[in-house]
N, C-alpha and C positions, 0 to 999 in steps of 0.2 A: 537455535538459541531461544532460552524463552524470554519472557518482558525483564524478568528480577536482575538479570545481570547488565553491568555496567551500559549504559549506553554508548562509553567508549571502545568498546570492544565490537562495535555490530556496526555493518558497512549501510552508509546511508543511503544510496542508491540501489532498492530493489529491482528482480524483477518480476515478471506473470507470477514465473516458480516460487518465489521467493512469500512474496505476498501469500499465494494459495497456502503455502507450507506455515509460514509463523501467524497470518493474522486470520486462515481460513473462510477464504472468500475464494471460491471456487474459479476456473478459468470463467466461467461461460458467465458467472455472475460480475465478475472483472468486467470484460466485453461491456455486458448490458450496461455496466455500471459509466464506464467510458463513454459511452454512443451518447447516454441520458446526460452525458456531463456532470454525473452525482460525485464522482472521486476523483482528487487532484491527480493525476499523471500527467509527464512529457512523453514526448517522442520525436525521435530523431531517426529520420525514413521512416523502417518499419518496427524499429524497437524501440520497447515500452519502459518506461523507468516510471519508480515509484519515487517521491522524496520520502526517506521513513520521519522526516521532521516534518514534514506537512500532512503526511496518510497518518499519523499520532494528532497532528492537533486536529485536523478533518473528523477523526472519533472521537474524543473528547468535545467538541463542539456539537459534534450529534447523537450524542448519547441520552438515551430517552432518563428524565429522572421522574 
C-alpha cells in the first residue's frame, strides 16, 4: 500500500516485514535501530510490532528540514 491511500484502509500494527516493505528500513537496520532505542516498537515475547501512528509521527518529528 503506498502512503496516498486512505489511512483507513492500512492495518496499524506492523511488522519487521511490513515496515522493510512500505517504509524501507531494512531488517538489519530495524535491529540496530531497536537495540539504540532510536524507533518506537513493542514486543510481546519475541514478536515485534510497529505502531504505524507512532513509526508516522516518529518520522515526521525527525525529518531533517
Amino acid at each position: 500500500m503506498t502512503t496516498n491511500q486512505s489511512q483507513s484502509h492500512l492495518k496499524r500494527w506492523l511488522t519487521i516485514e511490513d515496515v522493510e516493505r512500505e517504509y524501507g528500513f531494512s531488517n538489519n537496520t530495524q535491529k540496530r535501530m531497536r537495540r539504540l532505542k532510536q524507533i518506537p516498537f513493542s514486543k510481546i515475547g519475541k514478536k515485534v510490532r510497529y505502531d504505524r501512528l507512532e513509526l508516522d509521527k516518529w518520522l515526521e518529528d525527525n525529518r531533517a528540514v
